[in-house]
Backbone as CSV, one residue per row, in Angstrom:
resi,resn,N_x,N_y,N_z,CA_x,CA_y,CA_z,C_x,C_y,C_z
1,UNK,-1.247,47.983,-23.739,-1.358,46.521,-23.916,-1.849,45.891,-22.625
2,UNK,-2.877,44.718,-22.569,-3.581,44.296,-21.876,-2.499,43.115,-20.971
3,UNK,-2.228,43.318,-19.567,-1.666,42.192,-19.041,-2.593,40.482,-18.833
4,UNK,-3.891,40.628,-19.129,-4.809,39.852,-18.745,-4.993,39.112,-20.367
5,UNK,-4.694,37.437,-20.191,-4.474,36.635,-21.181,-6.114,36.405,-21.405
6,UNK,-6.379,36.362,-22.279,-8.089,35.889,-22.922,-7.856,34.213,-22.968
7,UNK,-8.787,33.634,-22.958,-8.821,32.106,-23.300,-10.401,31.792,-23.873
8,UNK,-10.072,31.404,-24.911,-10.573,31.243,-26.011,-11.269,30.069,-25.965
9,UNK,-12.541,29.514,-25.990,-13.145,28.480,-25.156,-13.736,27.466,-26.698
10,UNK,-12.889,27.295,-27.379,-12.870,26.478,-29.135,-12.461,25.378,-29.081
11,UNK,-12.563,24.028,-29.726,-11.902,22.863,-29.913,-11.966,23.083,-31.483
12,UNK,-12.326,24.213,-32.420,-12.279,24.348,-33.479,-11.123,24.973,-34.524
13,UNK,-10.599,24.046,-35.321,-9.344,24.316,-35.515,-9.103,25.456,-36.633
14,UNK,-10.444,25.974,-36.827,-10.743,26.438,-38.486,-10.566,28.037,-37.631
15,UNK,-10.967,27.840,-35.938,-10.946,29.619,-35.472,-9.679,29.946,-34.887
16,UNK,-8.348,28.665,-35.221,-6.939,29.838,-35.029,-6.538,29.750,-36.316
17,UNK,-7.221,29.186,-37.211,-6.885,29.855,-38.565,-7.351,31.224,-38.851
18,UNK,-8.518,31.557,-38.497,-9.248,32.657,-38.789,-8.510,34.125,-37.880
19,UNK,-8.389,33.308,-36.788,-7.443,34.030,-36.062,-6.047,33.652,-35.371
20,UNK,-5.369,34.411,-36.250,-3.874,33.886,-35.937,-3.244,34.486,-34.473
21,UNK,-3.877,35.569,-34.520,-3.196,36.016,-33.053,-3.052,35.112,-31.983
22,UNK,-4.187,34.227,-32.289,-4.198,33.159,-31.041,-3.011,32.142,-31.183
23,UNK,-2.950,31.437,-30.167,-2.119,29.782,-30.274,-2.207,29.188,-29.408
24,UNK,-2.181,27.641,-29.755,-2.348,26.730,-28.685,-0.913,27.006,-28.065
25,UNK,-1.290,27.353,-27.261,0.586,27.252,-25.837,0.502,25.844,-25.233
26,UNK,-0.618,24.646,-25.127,-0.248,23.820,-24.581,-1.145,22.590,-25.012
27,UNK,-0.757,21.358,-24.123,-1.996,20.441,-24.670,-3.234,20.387,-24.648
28,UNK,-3.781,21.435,-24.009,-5.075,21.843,-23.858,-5.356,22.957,-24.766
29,UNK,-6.255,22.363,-26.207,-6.413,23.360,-27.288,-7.720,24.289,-26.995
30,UNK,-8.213,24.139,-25.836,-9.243,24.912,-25.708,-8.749,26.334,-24.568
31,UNK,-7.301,26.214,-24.317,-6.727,27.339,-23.843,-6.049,27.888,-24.408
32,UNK,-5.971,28.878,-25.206,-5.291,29.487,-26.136,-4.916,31.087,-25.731
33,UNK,-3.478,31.060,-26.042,-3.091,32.058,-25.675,-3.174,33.139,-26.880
34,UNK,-3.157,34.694,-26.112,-3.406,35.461,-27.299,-2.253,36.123,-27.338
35,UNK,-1.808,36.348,-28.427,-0.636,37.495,-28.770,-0.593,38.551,-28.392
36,UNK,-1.491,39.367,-28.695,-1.491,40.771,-28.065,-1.153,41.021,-26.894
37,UNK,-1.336,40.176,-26.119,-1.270,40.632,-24.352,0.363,40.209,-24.021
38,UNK,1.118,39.797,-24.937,2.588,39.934,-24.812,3.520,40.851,-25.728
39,UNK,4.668,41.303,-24.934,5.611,42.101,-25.269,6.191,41.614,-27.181
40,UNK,6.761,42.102,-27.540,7.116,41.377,-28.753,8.021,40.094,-29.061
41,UNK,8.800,40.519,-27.924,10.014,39.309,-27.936,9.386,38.192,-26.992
42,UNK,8.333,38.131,-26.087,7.822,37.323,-25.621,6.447,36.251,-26.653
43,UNK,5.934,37.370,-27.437,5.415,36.980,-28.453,6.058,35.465,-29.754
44,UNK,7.213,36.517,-29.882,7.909,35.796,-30.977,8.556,34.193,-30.092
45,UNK,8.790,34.222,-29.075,9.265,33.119,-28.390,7.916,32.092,-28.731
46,UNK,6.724,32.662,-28.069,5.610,32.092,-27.824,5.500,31.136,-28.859
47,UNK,5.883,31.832,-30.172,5.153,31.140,-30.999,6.473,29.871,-31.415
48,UNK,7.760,30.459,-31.175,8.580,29.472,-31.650,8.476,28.065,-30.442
49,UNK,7.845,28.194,-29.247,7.665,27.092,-28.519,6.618,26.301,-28.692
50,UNK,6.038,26.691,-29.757,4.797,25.476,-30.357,5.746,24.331,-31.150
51,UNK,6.981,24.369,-31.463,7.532,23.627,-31.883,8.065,22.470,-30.995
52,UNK,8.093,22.796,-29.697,8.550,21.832,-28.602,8.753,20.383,-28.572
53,UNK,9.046,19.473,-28.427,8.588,18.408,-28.525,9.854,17.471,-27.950
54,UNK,9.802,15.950,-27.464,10.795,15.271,-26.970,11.303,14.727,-27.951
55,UNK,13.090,14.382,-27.470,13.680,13.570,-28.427,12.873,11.597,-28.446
56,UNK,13.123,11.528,-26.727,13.091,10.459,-26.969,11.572,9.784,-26.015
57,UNK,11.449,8.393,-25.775,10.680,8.433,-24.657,10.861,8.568,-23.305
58,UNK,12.410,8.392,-22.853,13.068,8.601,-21.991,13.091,10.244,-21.030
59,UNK,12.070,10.980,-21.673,12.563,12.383,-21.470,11.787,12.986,-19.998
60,UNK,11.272,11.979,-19.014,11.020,12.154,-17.517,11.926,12.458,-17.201
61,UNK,13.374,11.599,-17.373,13.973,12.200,-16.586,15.023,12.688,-17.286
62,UNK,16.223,13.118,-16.827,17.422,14.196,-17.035,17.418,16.085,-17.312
63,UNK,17.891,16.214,-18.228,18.090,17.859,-18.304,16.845,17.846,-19.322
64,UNK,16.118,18.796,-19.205,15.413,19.124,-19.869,16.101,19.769,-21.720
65,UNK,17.228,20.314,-21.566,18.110,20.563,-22.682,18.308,19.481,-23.419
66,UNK,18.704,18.633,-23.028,18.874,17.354,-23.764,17.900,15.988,-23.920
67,UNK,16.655,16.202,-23.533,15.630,15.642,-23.693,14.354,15.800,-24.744
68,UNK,14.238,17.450,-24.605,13.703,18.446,-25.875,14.510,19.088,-26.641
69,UNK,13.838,19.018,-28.202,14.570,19.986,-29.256,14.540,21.552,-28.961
70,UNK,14.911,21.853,-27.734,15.494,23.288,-26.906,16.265,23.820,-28.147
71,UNK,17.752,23.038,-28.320,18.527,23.776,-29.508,17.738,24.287,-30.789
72,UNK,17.046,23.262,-31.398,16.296,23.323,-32.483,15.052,25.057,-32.554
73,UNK,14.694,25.097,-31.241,13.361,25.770,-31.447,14.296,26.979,-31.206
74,UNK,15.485,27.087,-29.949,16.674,28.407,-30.428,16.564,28.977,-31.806
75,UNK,17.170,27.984,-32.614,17.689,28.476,-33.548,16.621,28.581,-34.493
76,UNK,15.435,28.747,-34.471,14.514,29.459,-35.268,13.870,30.737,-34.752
77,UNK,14.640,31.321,-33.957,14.310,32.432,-33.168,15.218,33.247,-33.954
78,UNK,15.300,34.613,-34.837,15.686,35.794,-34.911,16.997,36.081,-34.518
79,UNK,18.059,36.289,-35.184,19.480,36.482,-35.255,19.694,37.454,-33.839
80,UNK,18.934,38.252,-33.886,18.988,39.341,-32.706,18.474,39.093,-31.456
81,UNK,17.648,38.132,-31.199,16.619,37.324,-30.460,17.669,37.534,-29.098
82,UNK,16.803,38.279,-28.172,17.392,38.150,-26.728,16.031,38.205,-25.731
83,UNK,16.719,37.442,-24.598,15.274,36.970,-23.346,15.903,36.433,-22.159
84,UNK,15.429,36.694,-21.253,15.407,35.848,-20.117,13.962,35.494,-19.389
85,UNK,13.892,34.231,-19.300,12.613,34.048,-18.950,12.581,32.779,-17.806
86,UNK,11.300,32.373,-17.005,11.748,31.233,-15.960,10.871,30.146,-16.554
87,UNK,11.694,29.050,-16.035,11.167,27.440,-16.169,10.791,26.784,-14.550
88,UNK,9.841,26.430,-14.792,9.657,25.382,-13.836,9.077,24.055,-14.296
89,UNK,10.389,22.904,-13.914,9.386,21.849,-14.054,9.073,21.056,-13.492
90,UNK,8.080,20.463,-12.909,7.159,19.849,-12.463,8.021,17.783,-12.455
91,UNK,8.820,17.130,-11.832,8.814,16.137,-11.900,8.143,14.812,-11.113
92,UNK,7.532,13.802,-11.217,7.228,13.255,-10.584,6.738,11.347,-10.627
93,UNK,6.628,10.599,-9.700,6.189,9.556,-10.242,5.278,9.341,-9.440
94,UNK,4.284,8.498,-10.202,2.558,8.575,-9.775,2.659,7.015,-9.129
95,UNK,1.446,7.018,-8.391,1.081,5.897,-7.892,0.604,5.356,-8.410
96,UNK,0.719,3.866,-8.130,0.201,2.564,-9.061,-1.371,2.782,-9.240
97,UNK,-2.490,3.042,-10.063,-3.868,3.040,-10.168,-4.141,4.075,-9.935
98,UNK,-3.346,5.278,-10.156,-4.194,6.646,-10.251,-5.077,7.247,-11.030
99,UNK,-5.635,7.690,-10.401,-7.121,8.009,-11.483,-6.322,9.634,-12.391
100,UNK,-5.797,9.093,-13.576,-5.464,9.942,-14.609,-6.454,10.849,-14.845
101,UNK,-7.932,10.231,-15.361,-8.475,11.105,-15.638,-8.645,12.653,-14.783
102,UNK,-9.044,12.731,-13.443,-9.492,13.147,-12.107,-8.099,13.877,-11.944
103,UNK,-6.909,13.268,-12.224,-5.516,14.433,-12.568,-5.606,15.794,-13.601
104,UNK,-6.195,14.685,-14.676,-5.858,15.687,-16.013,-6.942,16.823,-15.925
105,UNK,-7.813,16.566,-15.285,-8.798,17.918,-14.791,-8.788,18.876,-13.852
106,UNK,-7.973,18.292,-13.218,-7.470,19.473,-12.207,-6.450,20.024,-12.758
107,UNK,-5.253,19.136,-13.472,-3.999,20.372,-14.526,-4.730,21.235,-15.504
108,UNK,-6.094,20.799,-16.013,-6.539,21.447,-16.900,-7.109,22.841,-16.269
109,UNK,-8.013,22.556,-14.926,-8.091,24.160,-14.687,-7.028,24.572,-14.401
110,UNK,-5.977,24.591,-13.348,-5.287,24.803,-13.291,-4.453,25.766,-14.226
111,UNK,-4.560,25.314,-15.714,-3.875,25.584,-16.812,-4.005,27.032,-16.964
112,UNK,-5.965,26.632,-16.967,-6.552,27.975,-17.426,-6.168,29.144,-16.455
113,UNK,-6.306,28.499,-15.363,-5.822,29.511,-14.362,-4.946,30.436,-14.490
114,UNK,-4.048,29.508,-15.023,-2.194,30.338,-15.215,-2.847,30.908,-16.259
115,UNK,-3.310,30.538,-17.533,-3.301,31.156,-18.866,-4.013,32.918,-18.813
116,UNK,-5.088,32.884,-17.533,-6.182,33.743,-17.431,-4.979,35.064,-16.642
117,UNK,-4.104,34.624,-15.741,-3.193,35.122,-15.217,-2.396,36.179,-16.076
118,UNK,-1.685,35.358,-17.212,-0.709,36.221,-17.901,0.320,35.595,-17.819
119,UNK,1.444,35.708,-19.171,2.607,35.374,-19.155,3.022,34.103,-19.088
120,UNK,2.221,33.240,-19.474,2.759,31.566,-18.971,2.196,31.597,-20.651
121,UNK,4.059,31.006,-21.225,4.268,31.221,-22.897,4.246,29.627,-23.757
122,UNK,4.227,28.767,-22.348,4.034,27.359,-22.907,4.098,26.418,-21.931
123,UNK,3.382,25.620,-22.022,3.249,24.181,-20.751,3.124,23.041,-21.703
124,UNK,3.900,21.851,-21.026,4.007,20.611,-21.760,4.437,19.859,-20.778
125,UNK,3.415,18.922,-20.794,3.719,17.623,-20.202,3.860,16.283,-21.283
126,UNK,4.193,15.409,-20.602,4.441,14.190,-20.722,3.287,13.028,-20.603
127,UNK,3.426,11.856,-21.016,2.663,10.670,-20.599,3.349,9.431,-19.966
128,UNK,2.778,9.329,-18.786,3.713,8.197,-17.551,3.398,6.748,-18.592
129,UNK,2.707,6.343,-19.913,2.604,5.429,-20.489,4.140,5.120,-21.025
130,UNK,4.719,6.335,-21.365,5.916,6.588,-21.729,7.475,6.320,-20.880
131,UNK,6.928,5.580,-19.480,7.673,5.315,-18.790,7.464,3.923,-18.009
132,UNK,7.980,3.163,-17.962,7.794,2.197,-16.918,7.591,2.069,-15.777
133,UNK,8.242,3.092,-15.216,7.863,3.750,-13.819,7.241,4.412,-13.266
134,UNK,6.140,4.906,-14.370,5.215,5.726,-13.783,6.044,7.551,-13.725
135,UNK,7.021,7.533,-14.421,7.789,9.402,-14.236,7.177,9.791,-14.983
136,UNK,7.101,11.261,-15.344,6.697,12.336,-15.971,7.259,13.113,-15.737
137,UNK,6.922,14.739,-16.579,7.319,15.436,-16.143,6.542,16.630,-17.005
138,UNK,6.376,17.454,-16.293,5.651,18.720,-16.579,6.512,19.971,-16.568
139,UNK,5.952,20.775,-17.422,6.986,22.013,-17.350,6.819,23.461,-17.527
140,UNK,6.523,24.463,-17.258,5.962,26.088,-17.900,7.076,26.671,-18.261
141,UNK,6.936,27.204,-19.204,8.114,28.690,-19.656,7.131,30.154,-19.435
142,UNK,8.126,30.689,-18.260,6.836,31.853,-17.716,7.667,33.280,-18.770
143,UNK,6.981,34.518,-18.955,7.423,35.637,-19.432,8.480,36.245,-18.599
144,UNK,8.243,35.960,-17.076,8.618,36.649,-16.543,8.658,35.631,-14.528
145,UNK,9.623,35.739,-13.920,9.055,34.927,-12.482,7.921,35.593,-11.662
146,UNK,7.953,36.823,-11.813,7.106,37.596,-11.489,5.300,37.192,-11.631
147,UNK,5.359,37.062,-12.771,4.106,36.533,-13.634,4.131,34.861,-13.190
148,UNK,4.655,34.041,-12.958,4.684,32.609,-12.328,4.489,32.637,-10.825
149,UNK,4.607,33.594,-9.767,4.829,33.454,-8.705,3.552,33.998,-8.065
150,UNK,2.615,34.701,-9.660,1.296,35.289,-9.141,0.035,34.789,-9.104
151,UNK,0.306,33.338,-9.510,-0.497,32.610,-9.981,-0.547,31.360,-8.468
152,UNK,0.633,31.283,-7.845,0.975,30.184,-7.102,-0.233,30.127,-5.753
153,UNK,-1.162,31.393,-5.711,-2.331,30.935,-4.614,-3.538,31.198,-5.170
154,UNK,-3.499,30.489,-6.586,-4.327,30.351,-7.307,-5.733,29.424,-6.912
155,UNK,-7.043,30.075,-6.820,-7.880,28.405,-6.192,-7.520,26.780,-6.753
156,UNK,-7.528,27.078,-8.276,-7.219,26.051,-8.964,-5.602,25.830,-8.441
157,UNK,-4.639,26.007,-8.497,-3.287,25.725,-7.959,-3.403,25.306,-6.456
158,UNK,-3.836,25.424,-5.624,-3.877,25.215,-4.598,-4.663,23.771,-4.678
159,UNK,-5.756,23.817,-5.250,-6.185,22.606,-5.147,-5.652,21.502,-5.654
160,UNK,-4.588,21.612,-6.791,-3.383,20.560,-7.001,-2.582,20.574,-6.252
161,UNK,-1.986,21.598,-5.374,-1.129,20.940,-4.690,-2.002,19.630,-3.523
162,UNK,-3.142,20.252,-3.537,-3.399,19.036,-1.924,-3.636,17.861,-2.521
163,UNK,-3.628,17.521,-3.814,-3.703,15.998,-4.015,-2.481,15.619,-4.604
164,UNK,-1.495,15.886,-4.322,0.125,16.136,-4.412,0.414,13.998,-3.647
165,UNK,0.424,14.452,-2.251,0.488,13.262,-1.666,-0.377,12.086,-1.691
166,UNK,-1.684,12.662,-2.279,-2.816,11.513,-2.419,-1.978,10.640,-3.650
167,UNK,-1.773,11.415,-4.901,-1.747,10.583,-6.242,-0.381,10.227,-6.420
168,UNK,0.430,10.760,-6.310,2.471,10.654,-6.495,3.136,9.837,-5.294
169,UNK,3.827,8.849,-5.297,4.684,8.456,-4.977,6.622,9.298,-4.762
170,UNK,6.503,10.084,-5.674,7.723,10.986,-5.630,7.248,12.587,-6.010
171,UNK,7.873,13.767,-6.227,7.525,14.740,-6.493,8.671,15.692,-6.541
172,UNK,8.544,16.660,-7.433,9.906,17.429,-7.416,10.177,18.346,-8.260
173,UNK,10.533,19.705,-7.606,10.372,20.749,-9.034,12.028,21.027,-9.133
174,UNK,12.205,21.937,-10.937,13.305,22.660,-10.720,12.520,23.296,-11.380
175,UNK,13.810,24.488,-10.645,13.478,25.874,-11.702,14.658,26.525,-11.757
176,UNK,14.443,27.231,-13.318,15.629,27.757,-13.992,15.185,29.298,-14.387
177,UNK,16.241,29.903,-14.480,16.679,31.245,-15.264,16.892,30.381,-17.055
178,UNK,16.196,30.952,-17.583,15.994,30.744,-19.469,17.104,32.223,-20.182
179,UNK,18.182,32.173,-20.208,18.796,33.296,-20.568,19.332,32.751,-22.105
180,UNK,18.674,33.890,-23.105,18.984,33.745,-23.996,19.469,34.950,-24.944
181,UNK,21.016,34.726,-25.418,21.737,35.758,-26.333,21.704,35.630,-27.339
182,UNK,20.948,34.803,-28.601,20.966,34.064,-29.456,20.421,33.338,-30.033
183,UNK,20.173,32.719,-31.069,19.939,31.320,-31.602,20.880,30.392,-30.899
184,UNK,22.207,30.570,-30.738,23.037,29.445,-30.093,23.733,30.065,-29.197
185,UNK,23.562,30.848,-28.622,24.111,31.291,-27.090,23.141,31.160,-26.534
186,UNK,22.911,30.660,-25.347,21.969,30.041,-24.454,22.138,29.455,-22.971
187,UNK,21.462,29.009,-22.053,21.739,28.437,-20.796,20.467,28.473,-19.712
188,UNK,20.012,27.413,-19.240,19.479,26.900,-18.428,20.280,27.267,-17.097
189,UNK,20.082,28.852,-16.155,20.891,28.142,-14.785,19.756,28.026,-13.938
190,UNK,20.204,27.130,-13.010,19.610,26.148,-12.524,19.645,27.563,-10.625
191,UNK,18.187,27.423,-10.643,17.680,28.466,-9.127,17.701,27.696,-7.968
192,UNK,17.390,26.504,-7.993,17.189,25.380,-6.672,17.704,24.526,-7.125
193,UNK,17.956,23.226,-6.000,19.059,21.733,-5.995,18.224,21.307,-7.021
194,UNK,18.629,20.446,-7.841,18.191,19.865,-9.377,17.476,19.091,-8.191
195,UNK,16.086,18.523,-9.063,14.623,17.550,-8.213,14.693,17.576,-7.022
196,UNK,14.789,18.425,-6.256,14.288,18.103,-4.800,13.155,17.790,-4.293
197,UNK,13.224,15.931,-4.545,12.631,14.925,-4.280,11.896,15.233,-2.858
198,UNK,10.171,15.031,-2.956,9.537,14.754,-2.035,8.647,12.973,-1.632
199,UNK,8.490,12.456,-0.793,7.920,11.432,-1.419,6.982,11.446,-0.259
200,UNK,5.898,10.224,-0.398,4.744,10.446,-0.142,4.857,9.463,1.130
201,UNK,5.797,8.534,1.398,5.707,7.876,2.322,6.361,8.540,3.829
């Protein structure tokens, strides 16, 4: 089995019908992850995290558990269903008049980057329209930390971090251990201080 993720260069919705192996892993439908190049139980996750989605609009900030239907997409996972996998997410609040667009193109290579990498089973962000304050929050579920940590001197990754301080006013990751025994045995532990807040001033 191939460690090297294919990305599938389609905005056509008729060719992950044709081919199911594929799936959109994120908001970018022209990066599509392929099945084959994951383990089985990483597979079967993959696909149950297309279900993702927020409860409320509020979901910049707090636990990520209680912001997304986390429980929900559990419990359509396989009675036997076991994993441990890492989260990182991405929090932050943007500066007043940032050029969104000129963002969303650099997360977008970026994306591909990780996707071309391997093992990055779903990314989802947010929209700061969705906040008054300008928060968001971004997030990956990797296969493995291993597979997340190989990506981090990525050209495309690197070049988001240096406009880190240009565009954000705040900034701040966590990252978690994804340990899962279950449909409803589960837990988020937490690897670093919850948001360790950077700010730009």
């Amino acid at each position: 089995m191939s460690n090297t993720v294919l990305v599938m260069n389609s905005n056509n919705a008729e060719d992950v019908v044709k081919n199911p192996e594929w799936i959109v892993s994120s908001p970018y439908s022209e990066h599509r992850l392929h099945l084959n190049t994951l383990n089985d139980n990483a597979s079967i996750f993959a696909q149950a995290l297309q279900a993702i989605r927020p409860f409320d609009s509020n979901y910049a900030t707090g636990a990520l558990w209680e912001k997304f239907n986390f429980p929900e997409v559990f419990e359509s996972l396989p009675a036997n269903f076991k994993g441990n996998y890492y989260v990182i997410a991405f929090r932050s609040k943007s500066k007043e008049g940032t050029d969104r667009e000129l963002l969303g193109m650099i997360d977008s290579k970026a994306h591909c980057e990780a996707n071309q990498k391997g093992g990055l089973l779903k990314y989802c962000f947010g929209s700061i329209h969705d906040s008054p304050e300008r928060r968001n929050v971004a997030f990956c579920i990797w296969n493995t930390k291993e597979e997340a940590y190989a990506v981090r001197e990525g050209v495309c990754h690197l070049a988001a971090k240096r406009i880190i301080r240009e565009y954000y006013e705040e900034w701040g990751m966590d990252k978690f251990e994804l340990k899962i025994r279950g449909p409803k045995d589960w837990e988020f532990v937490q690897i670093n201080p919850c948001y360790n807040t950077h700010s730009s001033s």
